[in-house]
N, C-alpha and C positions, 0 to 999 in steps of 0.2 A: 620130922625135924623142920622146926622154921628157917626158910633163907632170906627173909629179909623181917626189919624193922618200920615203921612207920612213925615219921617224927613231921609236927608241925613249924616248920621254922620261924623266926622271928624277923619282922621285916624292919631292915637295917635304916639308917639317915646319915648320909656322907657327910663329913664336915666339909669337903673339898666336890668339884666335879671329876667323877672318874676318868672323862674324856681329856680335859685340859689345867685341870687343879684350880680352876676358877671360882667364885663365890658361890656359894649357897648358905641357903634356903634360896632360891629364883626365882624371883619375884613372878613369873610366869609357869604356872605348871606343867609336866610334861605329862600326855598323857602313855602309860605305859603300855595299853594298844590301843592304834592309832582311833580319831574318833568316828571319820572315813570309815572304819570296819565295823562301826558301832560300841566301840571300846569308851569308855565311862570314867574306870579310875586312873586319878592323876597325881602326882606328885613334884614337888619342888626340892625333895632330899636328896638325887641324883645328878642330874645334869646343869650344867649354869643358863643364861638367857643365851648367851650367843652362842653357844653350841646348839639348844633347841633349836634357835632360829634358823642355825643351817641345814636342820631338814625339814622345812615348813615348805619349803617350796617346790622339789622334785624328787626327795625320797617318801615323803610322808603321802604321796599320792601316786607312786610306784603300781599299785595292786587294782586301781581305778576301770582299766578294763577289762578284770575279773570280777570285780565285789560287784559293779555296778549290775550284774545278770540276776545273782543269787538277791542283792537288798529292792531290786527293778518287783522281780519277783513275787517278794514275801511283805511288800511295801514297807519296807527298813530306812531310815536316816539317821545319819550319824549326828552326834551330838552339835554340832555348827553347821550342816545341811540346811537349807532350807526348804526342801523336797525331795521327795521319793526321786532317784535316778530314772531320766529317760534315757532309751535305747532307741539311736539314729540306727537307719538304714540305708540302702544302696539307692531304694527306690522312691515310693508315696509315703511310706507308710514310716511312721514312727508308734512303738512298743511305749505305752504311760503306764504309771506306778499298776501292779499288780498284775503284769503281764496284757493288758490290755490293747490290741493295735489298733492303730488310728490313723487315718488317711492325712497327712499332710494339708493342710488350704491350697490352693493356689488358686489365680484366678486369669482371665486374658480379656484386653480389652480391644477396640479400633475405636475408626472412626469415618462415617461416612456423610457425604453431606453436611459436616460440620455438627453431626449428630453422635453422641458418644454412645457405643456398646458393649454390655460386658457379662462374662457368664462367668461366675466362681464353685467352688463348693467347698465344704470343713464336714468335718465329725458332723455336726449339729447346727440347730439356726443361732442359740447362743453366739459360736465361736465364728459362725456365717457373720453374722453381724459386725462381732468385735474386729474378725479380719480385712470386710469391705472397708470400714470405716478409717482404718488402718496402713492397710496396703494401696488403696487406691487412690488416695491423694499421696503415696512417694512414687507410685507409678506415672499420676501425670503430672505431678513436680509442680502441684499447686496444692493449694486449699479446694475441698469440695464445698458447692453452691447448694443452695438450701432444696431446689430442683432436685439435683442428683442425691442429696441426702435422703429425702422422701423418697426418690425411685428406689435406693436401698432399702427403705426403711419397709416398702413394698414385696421387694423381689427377697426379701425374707421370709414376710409373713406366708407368701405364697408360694416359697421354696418347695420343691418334691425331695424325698427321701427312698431310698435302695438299699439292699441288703447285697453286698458283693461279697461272694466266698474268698476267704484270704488262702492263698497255697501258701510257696515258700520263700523266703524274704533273704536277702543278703544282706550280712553284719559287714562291719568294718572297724577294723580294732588298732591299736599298735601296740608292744610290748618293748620292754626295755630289760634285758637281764641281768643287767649291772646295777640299777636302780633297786630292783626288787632283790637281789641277795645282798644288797646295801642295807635297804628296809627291814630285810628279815636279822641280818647279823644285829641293826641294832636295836631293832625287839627283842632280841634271846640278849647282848647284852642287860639289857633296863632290865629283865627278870632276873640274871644274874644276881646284877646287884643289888635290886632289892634283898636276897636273902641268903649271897654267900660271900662273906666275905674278904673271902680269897681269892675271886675271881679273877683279878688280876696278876694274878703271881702264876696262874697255871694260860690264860690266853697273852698272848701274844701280841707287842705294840704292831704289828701288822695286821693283826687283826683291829684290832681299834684304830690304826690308819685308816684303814678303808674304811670302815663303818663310818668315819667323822670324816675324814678326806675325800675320800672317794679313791684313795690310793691301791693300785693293785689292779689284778685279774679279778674276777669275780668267778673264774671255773677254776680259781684254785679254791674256792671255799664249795662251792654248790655239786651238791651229789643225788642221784636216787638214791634211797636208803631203806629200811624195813626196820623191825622192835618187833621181838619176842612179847613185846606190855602194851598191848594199844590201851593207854591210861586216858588219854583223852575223852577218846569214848568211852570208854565204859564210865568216866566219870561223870559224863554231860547225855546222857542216854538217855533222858529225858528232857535235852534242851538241846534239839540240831544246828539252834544258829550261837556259835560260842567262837572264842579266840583264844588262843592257850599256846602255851609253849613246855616242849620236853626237854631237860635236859640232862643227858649220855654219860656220866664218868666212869670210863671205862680203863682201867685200872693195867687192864690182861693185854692192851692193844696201847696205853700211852695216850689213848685218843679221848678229846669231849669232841661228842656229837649232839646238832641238836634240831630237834624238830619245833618249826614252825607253823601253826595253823591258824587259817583264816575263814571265819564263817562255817567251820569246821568243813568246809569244800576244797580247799587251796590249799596246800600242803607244801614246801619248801625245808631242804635238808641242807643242813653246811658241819664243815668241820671245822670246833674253833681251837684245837691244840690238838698234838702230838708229841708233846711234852709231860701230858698227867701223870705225877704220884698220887696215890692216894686209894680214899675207897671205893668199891662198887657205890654207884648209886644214881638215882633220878631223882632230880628235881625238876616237880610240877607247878605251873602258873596258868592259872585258867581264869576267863571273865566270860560269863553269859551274855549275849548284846544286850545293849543299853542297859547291862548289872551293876556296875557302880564297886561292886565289892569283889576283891578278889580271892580265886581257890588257888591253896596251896598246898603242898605237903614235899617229902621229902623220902624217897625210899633210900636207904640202906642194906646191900648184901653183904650176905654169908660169902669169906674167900672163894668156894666151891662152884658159886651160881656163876653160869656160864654167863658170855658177853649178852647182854641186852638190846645191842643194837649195831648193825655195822653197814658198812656202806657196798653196795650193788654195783653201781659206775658213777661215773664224772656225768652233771647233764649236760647235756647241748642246746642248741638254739631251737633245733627241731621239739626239742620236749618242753619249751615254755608254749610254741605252737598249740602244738596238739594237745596239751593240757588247755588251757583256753578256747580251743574247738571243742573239746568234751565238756568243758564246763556251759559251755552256751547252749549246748545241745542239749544237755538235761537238764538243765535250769530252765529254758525255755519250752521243754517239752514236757516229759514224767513232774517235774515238781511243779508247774506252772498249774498244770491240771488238779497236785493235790492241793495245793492253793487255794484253785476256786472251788476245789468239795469243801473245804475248812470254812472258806465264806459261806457257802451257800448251807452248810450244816450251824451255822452261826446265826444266820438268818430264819430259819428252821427252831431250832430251840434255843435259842437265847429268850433269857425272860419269860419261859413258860411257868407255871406254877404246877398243872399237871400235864403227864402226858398224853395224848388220845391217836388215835388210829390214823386220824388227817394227819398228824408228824411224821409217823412211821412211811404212809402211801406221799408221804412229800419227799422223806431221805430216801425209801426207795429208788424215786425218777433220778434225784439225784444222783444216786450212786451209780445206776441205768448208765446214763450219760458222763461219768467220770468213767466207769469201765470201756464206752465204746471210745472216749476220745484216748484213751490210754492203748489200746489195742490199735487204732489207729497211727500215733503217734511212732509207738513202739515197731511198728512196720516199717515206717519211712526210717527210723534210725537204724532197724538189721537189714533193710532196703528188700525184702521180700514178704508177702503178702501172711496175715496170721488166721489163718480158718479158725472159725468161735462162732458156736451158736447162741446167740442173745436167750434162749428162751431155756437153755440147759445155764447159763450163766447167772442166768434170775432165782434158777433151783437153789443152785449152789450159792447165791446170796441169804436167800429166806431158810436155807439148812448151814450156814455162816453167820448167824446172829440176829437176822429179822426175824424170823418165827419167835426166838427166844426171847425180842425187844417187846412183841405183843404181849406179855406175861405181863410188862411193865405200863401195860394200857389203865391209866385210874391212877398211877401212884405219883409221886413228887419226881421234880427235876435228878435230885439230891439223894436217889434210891439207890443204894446200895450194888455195884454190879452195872449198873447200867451203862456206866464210861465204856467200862470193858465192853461189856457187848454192842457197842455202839463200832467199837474201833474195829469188832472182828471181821464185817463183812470188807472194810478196807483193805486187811489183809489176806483177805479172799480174794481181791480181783488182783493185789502183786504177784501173789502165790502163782493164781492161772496166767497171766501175762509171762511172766518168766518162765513158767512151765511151756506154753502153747507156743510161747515165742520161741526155744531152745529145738521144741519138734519140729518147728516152722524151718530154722534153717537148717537142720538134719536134714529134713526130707530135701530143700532144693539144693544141697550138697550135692546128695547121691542121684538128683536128676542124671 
């Protein structure tokens, strides 16, 4: 027996703004996820200009010391960005687009004898240069002399270079939980009303206080929560960086619930009535980053299908924390790495025409060195050590999809199969990471 329906809804054009009954069409479009999370489609059929406006300033950048890890990352910018997000730290070192870390400039100068000296350093002579030239006429709170310009111009070209091991860096973040379940209520609104009419007759003007006012608690609306349907993913399983929204009528409990996702990493649950008549059902809104087009659909249950989704507890201040620690941790660690295997498998076979042997002994090293820094990484996060033998590791690569890639030695880029086997040896070194990882802290348990 079927228990549910699949219907694609129609997306609605308010004559009025749902917030304040104000004019539209708005002359300013809104976009319906934000464009900070890579979010694309916009519309003028919802909200008026002065309602947008008042979340342009501190709700529409609520989520800023979360996204900025995962778009740092995957080098991602939002549609009015003007560059990939850097990531400040406690110390020298600032993280640039792509997970990349980079020593800070600085430099120190005196003076002795009426004689000026100064030693600096940067990433490179590039950014050496740009910075002397820079920094050290505000340091001595003049203009540089044509003299001192040439000694720079010198103590460049004859600059030395070093290779410093980076350990471990301290972030520094703020978060706001009022902001962010501001933000998120009024993202699940905009999806609302894109495609339910009625939205308003079952949420609550407390609820749209808050979202536009900023009126209220924010831990009466924010909960951990769980769904029987992860539709998100499974809808976007083929595209990990997305923005979507679920939303809960829940028929059996009186309750709409609704799930928020950002970058498909950042997750936010609120409850926007306890009022619901009506039928079982989800409504889905989803945008791939920088997709432009939005996914929708609309399930429908059978009276019989149990509740879809219900709530866990109330969150606290602690769980925006620690959510934000986990997010930096694996963003900068497990996904930073598969990052750079995606580059460096890009630079690899990009633009080949055939494949030959030299690709294969090139993604080898590469994937060599993506499993050791992942076995590494993966240490310092369960905080005890992972035993793995590199040379049993390489077996289990070349009997995970290398041996089987050599078949494709001679044939086109474009051959049949070969993706796949490209991806498997990837999922050989997660496999053993989480495998080796899990006996790792077994065994220092029962030390």
């Amino acid at each position: 027996m079927k228990n549910f329906e699949v219907f694609t809804p129609v997306q609605l054009r308010w004559e009025a703004c749902f917030y304040c009954g104000g004019h539209l069409p708005a002359l300013k479009k809104e976009h319906i996820f934000n464009s900070s999370w890579t979010g694309k489609h916009k519309t003028g059929a919802l909200i008026c200009d002065e309602c947008n406006a008042a979340f342009s300033f501190s709700v529409d950048t609520a989520f800023k010391s979360y996204t900025k890890y995962h778009m740092n990352v995957w080098s991602l910018k939002g549609e009015r960005q003007k560059s990939v997000p850097t990531i400040e730290t406690e110390g020298e070192i600032i993280i640039k687009s792509g997970a990349q870390p980079e020593e800070k400039p600085s430099s120190f100068f005196s003076y002795e004898e009426g004689n000026l000296f100064y030693t600096a350093k940067a990433p490179n002579k590039p950014a050496l240069r740009q910075y002397l030239n820079e920094q050290l006429s505000k340091d001595l709170g003049r203009d540089l002399k044509e003299d001192e310009i040439k000694d720079i111009k010198n103590m460049v070209r004859n600059a030395s270079s070093e290779i410093k091991p980076l350990n471990s860096v301290q972030l520094y973040d703020s978060i706001d939980p009022f902001l962010e379940i501001r933000s998120t209520v009024h993202t699940i609104l905009k999806c609302m009303a894109l495609f339910d009419s009625d939205f308003t007759k079952h949420v609550s003007h407390k609820v749209l206080d808050f979202s536009r006012h900023g009126v209220g608690n924010w831990q009466e609306f924010a909960f951990l929560g769980n769904s029987s349907l992860d539709v998100a993913s499974t809808y976007f399983k083929h595209h990990p960086d997305y923005n979507a929204v679920e939303v809960y009528y829940l028929p059996s409990t009186k309750q709409i619930l609704a799930k928020h996702i950002i970058l498909g990493r950042i997750i936010r649950w609120v409850v926007l009535s306890n009022i619901y008549e009506g039928p079982h059902k989800i409504l889905f809104v989803g945008e791939p980053s920088l997709g432009g087009i939005l996914k929708k659909f609309l399930l429908i249950f059978s009276e019989t299908f149990p509740p879809s989704a219900q709530i866990e507890r109330g969150m606290k201040e602690v769980d925006f924390i620690e959510d934000l620690m986990t997010l930096a941790q694996i963003t900068l660690g497990p996904d930073a790495q598969l990052a750079r295997l995606f580059r460096g498998m890009e630079g690899i076979f990009n633009d080949f025409d055939v494949l030959t042997q030299e690709h294969i002994d090139e993604y080898k090293d590469t994937l060599l060195l993506f499993l050791n820094n992942m076995f590494r990484i993966t240490s310092l996060i369960i905080q005890c050590p992972i035993p793995y033998s590199e040379e049993d590791m390489l077996c289990g690569l070349m009997d995970n999809g290398l041996t089987e890639l050599e078949a494709y030695v001679g044939q086109i880029n474009i051959a049949e199969g070969i993706i796949d086997t490209m991806s498997r040896p990837i999922q050989y070194v997660f496999s053993q990471v989480v495998q080796l990882g899990e006996e790792a802290k077994l065994k220092e348990k029962n030390k």
